[in-house]
C-alpha positions in Angstrom: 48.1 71.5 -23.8 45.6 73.1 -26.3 47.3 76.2 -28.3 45.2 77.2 -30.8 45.1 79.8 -33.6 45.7 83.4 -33.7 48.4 85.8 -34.8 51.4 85.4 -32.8 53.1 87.6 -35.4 51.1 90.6 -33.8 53.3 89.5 -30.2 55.8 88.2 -31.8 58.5 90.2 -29.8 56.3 89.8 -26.4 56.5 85.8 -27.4 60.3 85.8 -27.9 61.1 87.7 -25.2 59.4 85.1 -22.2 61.7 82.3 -22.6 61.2 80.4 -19.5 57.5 80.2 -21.0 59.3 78.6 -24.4 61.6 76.5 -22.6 58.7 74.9 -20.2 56.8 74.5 -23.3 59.3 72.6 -25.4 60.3 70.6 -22.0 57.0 69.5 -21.6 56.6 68.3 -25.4 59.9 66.4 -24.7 58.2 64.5 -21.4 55.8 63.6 -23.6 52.5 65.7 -22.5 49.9 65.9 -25.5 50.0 69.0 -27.4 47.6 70.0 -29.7 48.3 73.3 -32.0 47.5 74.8 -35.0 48.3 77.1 -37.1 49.8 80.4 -34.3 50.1 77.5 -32.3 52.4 75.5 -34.7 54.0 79.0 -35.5 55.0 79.1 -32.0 56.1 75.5 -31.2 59.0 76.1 -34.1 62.2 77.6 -34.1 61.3 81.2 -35.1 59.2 83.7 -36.4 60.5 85.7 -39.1 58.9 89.4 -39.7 60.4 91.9 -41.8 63.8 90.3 -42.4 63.8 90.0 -37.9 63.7 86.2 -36.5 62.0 86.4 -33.2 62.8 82.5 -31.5 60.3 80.8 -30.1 59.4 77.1 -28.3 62.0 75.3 -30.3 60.0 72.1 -30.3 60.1 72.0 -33.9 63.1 72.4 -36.2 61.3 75.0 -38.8 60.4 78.5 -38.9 57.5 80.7 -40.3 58.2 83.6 -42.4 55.6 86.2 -42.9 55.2 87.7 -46.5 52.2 90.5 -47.3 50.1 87.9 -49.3 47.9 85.2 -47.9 50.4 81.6 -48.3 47.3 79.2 -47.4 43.6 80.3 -47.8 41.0 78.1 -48.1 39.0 74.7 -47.4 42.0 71.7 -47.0 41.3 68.2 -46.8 43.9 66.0 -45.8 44.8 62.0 -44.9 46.9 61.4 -41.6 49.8 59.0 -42.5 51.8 58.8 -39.6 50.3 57.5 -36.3 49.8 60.1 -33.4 47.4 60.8 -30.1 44.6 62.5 -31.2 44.0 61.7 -34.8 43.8 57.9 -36.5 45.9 57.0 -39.1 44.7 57.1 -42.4 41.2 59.0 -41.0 40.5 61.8 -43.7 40.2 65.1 -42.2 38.6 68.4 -43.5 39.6 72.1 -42.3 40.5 75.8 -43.1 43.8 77.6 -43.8 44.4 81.3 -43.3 47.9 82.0 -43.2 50.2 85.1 -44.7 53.8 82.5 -43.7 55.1 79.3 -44.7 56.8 77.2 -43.0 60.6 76.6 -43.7 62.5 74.0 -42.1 65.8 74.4 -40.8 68.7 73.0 -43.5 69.9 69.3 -42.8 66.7 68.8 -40.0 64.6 65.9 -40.3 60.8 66.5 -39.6 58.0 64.3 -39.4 54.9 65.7 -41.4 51.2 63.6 -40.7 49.4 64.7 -42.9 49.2 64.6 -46.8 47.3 67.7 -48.0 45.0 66.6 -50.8 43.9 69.8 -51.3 45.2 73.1 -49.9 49.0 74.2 -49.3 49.9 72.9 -46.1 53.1 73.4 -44.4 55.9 72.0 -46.9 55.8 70.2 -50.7 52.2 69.2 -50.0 52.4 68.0 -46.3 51.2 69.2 -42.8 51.0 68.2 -39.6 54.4 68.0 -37.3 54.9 65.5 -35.1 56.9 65.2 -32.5 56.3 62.7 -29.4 53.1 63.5 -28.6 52.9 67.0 -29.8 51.0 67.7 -33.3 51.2 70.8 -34.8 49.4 72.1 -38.0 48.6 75.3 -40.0 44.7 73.4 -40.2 41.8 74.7 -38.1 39.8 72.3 -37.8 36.1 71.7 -35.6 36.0 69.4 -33.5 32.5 68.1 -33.9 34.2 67.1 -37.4 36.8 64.7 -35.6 34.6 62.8 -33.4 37.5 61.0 -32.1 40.1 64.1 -31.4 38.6 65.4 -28.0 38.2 61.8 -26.8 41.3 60.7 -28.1 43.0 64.3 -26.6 41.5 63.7 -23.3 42.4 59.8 -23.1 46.6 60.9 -23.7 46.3 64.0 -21.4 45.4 60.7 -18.4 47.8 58.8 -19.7 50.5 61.6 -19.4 49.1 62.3 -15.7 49.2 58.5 -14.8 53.2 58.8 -15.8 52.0 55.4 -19.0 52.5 58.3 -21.9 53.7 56.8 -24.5 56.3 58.8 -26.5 
């Protein structure tokens, strides 16, 4: 599953409000099917989206939120180095993108999250690192090509028949 960007803050009540969509999505992440998201897409594999002061829930597959605030949070070119192992990206591989995003990312109190990527430069998600990880789900607020990551649609396509063939590895 590919969710890329966009501005789930524009649906965010339309998004909330489809919960056997949320709940298939987060099911699937827990069987282990590769996901692939960034940045609306990360915004709605968390908890919640907070607009105005109102959370809206969302997937759930990750234990943070994304508050919105009237000035850009991230805007820019980000390079980054992946740290922790995961489907579609090698570890340590360097990896260049773009951040455009008006929320940050707040994780819920006392929850344990696994971040890939070290921003080197950019904001990223929290204290200088991106990329949530989760089974085989990665989620990130970086857009990046994927002519730029020769390995990523290779690598996405090689987990996705992995996943069908029931050998995932989670």
């Amino acid at each position: 599953l590919y969710i890329g960007g966009g501005f789930p803050e524009v649906l965010a009540e339309k998004l909330s409000a489809e919960s056997r969509a949320r709940q298939r999505v987060r099911m699937l992440s827990e069987m282990g099917m590769p996901i692939y998201a960034e940045c609306g897409g990360f915004m709605y594999l968390g908890d919640s989206i907070i607009m105005e002061g109102k959370r809206h829930p969302m997937a759930g597959v990750f234990p943070v939120s994304t508050e919105f605030f009237p000035k850009p949070q991230g805007l820019g070119y980000v390079e980054a180095t992946v740290i922790l192992d995961n489907p579609f990206i090698p570890k340590t591989r360097s990896i260049q993108g773009h951040e455009f995003h008006y929320s940050r990312c707040v994780a819920a109190d006392g929850s344990v999250v696994n971040l890939g990527l070290k921003i080197d430069r950019g904001e990223g998600m929290i204290a200088g690192f991106d990329g949530l990880i989760h089974k085989n789900t990665f989620a990130t607020y970086i857009h990046t090509h994927a002519l730029g990551l020769g390995e990523w649609a290779p690598n996405f396509v090689a987990a996705a028949r992995q996943f069908r063939a029931g050998t995932v590895r989670s």
